[in-house]
N, C-alpha and C positions, 0 to 999 in steps of 0.2 A: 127213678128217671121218668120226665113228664115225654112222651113222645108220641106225637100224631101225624101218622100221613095221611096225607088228602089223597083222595082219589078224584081228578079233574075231566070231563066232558065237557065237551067243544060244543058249543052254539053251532045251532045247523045255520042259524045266518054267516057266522062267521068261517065256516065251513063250505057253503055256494060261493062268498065272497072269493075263495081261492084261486077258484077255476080248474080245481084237479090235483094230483097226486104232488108230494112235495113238499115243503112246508111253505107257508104265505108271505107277503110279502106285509110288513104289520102295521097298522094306521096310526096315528097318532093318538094318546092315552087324552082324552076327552074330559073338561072338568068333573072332578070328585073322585076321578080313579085314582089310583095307589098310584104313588112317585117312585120312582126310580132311584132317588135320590132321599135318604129319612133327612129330614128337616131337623137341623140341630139348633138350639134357640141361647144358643152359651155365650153366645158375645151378642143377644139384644143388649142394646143400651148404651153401649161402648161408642165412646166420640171418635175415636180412630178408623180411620179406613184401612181396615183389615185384608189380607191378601181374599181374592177370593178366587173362585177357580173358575175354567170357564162353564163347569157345570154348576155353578151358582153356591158352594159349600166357601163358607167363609174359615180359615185353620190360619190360626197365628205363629207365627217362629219364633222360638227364645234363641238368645244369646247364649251357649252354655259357657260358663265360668267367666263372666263378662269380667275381671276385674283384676290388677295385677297384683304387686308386692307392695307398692305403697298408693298412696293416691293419685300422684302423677301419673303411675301406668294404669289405674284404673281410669282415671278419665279419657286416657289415649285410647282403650281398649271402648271405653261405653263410645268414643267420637266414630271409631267403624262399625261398632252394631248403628248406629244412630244411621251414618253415610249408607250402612248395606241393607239396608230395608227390614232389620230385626224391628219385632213388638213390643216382645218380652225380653226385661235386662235380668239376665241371673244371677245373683250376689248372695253367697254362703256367707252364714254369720256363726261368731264364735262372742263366748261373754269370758276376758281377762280376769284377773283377781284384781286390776284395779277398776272393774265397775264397769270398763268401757265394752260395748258392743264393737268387732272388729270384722271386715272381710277380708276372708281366706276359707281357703278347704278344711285346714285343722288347726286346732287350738295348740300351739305351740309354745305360745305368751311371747312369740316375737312381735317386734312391735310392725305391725301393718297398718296399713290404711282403716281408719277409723269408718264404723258408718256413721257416722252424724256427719265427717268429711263426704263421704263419697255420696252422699245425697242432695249436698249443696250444691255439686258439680252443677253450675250453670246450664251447661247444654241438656243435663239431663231433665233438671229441675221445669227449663220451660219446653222441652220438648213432648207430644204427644204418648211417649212410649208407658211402659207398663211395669211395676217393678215386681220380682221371681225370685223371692227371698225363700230360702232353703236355711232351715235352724239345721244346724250338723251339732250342736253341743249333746250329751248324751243327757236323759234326762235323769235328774239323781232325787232332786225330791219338789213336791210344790212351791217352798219358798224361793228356790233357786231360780225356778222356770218363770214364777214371776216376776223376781227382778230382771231375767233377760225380757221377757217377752213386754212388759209394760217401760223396759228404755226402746225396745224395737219400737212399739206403739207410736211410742212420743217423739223419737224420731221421723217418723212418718206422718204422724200429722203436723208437726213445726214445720218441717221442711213441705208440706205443702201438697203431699200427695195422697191417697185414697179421695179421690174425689167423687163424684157424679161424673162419669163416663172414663172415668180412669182406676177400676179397681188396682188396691193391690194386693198379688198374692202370697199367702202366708204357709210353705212348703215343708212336710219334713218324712222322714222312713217311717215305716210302717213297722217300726223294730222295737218299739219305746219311746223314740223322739217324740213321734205322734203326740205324746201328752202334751209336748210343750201348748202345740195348736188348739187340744181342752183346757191348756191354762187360759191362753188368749183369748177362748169365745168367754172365759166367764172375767175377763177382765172388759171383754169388747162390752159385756153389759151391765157394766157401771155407769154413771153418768160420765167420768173424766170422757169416756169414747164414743161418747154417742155420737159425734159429727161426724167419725168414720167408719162407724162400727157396718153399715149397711155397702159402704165401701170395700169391706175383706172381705176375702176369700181364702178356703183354705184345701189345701192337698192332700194329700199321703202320694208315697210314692212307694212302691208296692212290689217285693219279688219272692215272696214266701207267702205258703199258703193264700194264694194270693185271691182266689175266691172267695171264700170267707173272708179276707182282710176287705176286699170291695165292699160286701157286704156291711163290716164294721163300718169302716168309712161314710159309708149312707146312715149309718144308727147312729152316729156322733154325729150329724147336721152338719158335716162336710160339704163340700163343693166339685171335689173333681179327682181324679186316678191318672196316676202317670205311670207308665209300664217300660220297662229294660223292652229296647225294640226289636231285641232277639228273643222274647217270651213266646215259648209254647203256648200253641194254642192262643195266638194272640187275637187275632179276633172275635173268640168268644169269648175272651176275657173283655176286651174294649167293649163289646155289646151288650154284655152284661150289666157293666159300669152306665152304659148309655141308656139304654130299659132301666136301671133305678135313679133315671133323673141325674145322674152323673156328668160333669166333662169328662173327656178321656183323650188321654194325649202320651206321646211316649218318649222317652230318652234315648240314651244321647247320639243322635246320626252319628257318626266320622264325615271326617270331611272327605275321606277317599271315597268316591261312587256315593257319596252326597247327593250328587244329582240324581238318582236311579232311585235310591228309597224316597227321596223327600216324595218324587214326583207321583212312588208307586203307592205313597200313600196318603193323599193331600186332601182326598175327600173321604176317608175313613177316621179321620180323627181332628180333636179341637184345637188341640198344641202340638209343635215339635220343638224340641229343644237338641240343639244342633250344633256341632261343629264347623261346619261347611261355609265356605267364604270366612274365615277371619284369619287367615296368612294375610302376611305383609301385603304383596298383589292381591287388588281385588280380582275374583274373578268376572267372566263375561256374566255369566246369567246371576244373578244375586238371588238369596232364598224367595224372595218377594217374586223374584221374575217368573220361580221355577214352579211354584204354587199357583200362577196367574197364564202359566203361556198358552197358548191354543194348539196343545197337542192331542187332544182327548179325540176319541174315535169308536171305542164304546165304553159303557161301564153301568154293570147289574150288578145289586147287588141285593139278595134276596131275602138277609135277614130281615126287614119290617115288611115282607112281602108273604100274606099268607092265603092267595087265593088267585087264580086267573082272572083275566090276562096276566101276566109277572107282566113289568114295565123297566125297560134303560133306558140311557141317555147315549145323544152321540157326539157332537160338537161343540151344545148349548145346553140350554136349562127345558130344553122341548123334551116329554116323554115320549115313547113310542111302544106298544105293546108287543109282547112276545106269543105265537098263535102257532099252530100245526095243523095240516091238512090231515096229517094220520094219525101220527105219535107223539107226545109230549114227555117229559120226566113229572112226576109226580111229584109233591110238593112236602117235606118234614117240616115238622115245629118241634123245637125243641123249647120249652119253657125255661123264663130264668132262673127258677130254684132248681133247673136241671144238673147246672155244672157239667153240663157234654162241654165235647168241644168246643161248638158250635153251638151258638144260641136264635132264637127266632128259624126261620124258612132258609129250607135251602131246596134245591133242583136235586131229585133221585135219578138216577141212571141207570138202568137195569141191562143195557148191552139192546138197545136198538131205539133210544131215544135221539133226539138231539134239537135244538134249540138255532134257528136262522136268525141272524143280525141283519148285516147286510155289508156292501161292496165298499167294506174300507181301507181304502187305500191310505203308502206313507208317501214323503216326497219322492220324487223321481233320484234323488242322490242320497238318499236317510232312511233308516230302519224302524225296528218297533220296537216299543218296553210293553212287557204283555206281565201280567195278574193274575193271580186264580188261588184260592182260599179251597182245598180240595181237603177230602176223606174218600181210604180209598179202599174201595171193597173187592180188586183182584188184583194182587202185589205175585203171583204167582206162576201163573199161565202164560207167561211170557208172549201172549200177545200185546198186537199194536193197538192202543186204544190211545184216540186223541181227547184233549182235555177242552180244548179250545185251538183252533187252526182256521187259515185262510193257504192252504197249502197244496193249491191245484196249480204243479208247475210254475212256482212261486211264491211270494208270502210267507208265513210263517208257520209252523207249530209247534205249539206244546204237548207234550203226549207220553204216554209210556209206548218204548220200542225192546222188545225182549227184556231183560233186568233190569233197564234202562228207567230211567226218566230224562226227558232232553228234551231241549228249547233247539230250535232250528230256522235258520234262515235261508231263504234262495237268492243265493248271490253269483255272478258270472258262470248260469248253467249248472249251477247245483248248490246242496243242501251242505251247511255247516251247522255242526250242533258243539253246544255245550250239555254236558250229561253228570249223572248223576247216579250209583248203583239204586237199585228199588230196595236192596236188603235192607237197608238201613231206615227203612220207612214203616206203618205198624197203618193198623186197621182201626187204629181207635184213637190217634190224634189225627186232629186236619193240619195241614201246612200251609203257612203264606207263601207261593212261590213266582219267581221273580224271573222272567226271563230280559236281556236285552239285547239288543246292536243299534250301534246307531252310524252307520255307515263306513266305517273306519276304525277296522281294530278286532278282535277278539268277540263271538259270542259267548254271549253272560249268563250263569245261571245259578241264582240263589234259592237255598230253600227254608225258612222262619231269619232269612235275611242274612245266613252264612254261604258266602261263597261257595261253588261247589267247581267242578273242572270246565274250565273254558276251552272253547275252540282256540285253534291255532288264529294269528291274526290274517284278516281278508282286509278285503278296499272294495268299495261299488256299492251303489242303493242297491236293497230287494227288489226283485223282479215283481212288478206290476202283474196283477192277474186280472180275470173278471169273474172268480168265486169271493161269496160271501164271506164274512167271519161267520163262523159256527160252531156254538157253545156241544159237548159230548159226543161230537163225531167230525170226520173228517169231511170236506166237501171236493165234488168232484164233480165242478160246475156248479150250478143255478139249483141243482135241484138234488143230484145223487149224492148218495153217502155212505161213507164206512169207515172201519177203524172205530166202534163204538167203544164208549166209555162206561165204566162200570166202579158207580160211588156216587159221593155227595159232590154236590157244588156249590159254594154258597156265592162267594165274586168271582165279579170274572169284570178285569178292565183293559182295552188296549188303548197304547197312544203311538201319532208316530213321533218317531224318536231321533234324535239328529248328538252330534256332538258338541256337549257342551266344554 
């Protein structure tokens, strides 16, 4: 294990700047400083205007299983990812004993919708979108993989796609499939494919040993990691994949609380591939709206952050730096041949640190979706330790409360939490956890994106306060604090949150 903590002292300028006990109120992160935000460069190039968030991260939406039983339904199915603001069309392909490449989930030898048909689809053909081909055939030997994989090819460039701003990508499990994708780079460099050989790209999709599988994937001149979006330890996996020049993007949302994952995870990765919105009714916020809306309010996130100031974002693509007039958390690196949880910086919290945002508020009638990627180093003492709160007579937090873990909201004079036992929790994975409410109904609380026990259902916005957000301890006002935290932190995002 590569692990180094930083031991951080405060500038004595930045320190007079305060004006006394506290922590500061933080300036804005000044060119050259470290972003709040790691710069992802995975869809330079691309013609399509991609969802982007209002923190400036650009993350694209697939379609999952865009396509039906024959090709009529498949067209019907590509016209509402096309109408719902999908990027990415997802089409599993299967290779019949009579030669034809077919989409469906499995190979049945029933007869379905051809792909040479379903890429003809007019609407698809001149539309902007991106196609999300997933080989499902099992791989049995080289000559088989390249007759599917070079009629896929040929299908794809007759019909007109891998272009110059329109990749397309070439998908499969991390189980054996994978080979198909080493037949196709060494078919991609023949001459037949040169006009779209700079046009593919290729995946794995990964839920077994899945570190090292990442790693393979960068050793075979792959392109990108797609992860089960309930994987442990998912974000040092995603960071991992991202630190070796990787995309990273993860499967498959549900469309039930759709809107709560896509939205808690929109600037942490490159793709989702989704369920959500493709019933009959469309719904109100479409994935594009829900990657785009201006709910954001903070969000750090500290793994490419390995030294002070740390910097977040609040509204916009403005950084702003993180400072203390007393005490700070210390800063870990975990390097990526480490395989921790957690890769890159995270915030240590020793039980009297804590970290000042500032006064975010949600609507006067709407609530929060709150974030936090945590390790936790006292599961035990059944103290209160908050993890992240804005929780002086209102607001929110996230915290451990005796065995508890629980997200809570102030609504009509008092506190509703959704909770969670701590037993079930270990000192040596971090967890993505998810709290929400958005003004009507049940608080919510997930943790690596499994439901845990909700509150009973309420009605009414959160009570408006005038304390901070603030990261490993509770705030009590402007300046006082308790309820200290004791662990790692790596994100921490809040937004406010309304019903979608």
């Amino acid at each position: 294990m590569q692990k180094i903590t930083i031991a951080i002292l405060v500038a004595a300028a930045m320190l007079s700047a305060c004006g006394g006990g506290g922590e500061v109120a933080e300036p804005a992160v000044q060119g050259g400083s470290t972003k709040a935000l790691g710069a992802s460069t995975y869809w330079s190039g691309i013609s399509r205007a991609l969802p982007t968030t209002p923190l400036g991260h650009q993350v694209a939406m697939s379609c999952h299983n865009c396509y039906g039983d024959n090709t009529a339904q498949t067209e019907a199915k590509v016209s509402k990812a096309l109408g719902r603001g999908f990027d990415l069309v997802e089409l599993d392909l299967t290779l019949h004993a009579d030669g034809k490449v077919y989409v469906e989930h499995n190979d049945g030898e029933i007869a379905h919708g051809t792909f040479d048909a379903t890429l003809a689809i007019a609407s698809l053909q001149q539309s902007d979108r991106m196609l999300f081909l997933e080989v499902k055939e099992t791989y049995s030997s080289p000559a088989f993989s390249d007759s599917l994989m070079r009629s896929v090819l040929r299908t794809v460039r007759d019909k007109g796609y891998a272009a110059a701003g329109r990749p397309v990508f070439l998908r499969a499990f991390m189980d054996g499939r994978h080979q198909h994708l080493v037949r196709a780079q060494a078919l991609l460099a023949t001459s037949e494919f040169a006009g779209i050989r700079d046009h593919i790209r290729l995946h794995t999709l990964i839920e077994s040993d899945i570190r090292n599988n990442i790693r393979a994937t960068k050793s075979l001149g792959f392109d990108g990691v797609e992860l089960q979006y309930q994987t442990s330890d998912l974000f040092g996996k995603l960071e991992q994949a991202r630190q070796l020049g990787l995309g990273a993007g993860i499967y498959t949302v549900p469309a039930s609380m759709g809107e709560a994952f896509i939205s808690a995870l929109r600037e942490d990765v490159d793709f989702i591939t989704t369920d959500y919105d493709l019933a009959a009714t469309a719904l109100s916020s479409n994935v594009r709206a829900l990657a785009q809306e201006n709910t954001s309010l903070v969000y750090l996130n500290a793994a490419r952050q390995s030294a002070y100031p740390l910097s977040y974002r609040r509204t916009n693509t403005a950084d702003y730096a993180l400072a203390s007039s007393n005490t700070m958390p210390g800063l870990e690196w975990l390097s990526v041949t480490s395989d921790e949880d957690r890769i890159g910086g995270s915030m240590v919290f020793t039980g009297t640190q804590s970290l000042t945002t500032w006064d975010a508020d949600n609507a006067t009638d709407g609530g929060f979706l709150v974030t936090a990627v945590v390790n936790f180093d006292d599961l035990t003492s059944g103290a209160t330790a908050s993890i992240v709160a804005k929780s002086d007579a209102g607001g929110f937090a996230l915290e451990q409360a005796g065995m508890q873990l629980r997200f809570g909201v102030h609504v009509n004079g008092g506190y509703s939490y959704a909770t969670t036992p701590l037993i079930g929790l270990n000192g040596t994975n971090s967890y993505f956890i998810i709290g929400a409410y958005d003004g009507n109904g049940a608080v919510r609380l997930w943790v690596n994106n499994v439901e845990r026990m909700a509150s009973a259902s309420i009605s009414g916005g959160v009570t408006l306060n005038n304390s901070p957000v603030v990261i490993g301890a509770d705030p009590q006002g402007a300046t006082d604090r308790r309820y200290f935290f004791k662990g790692k932190i790596q994100q921490v995002m809040v937004q406010k949150w309304r019903n979608h």
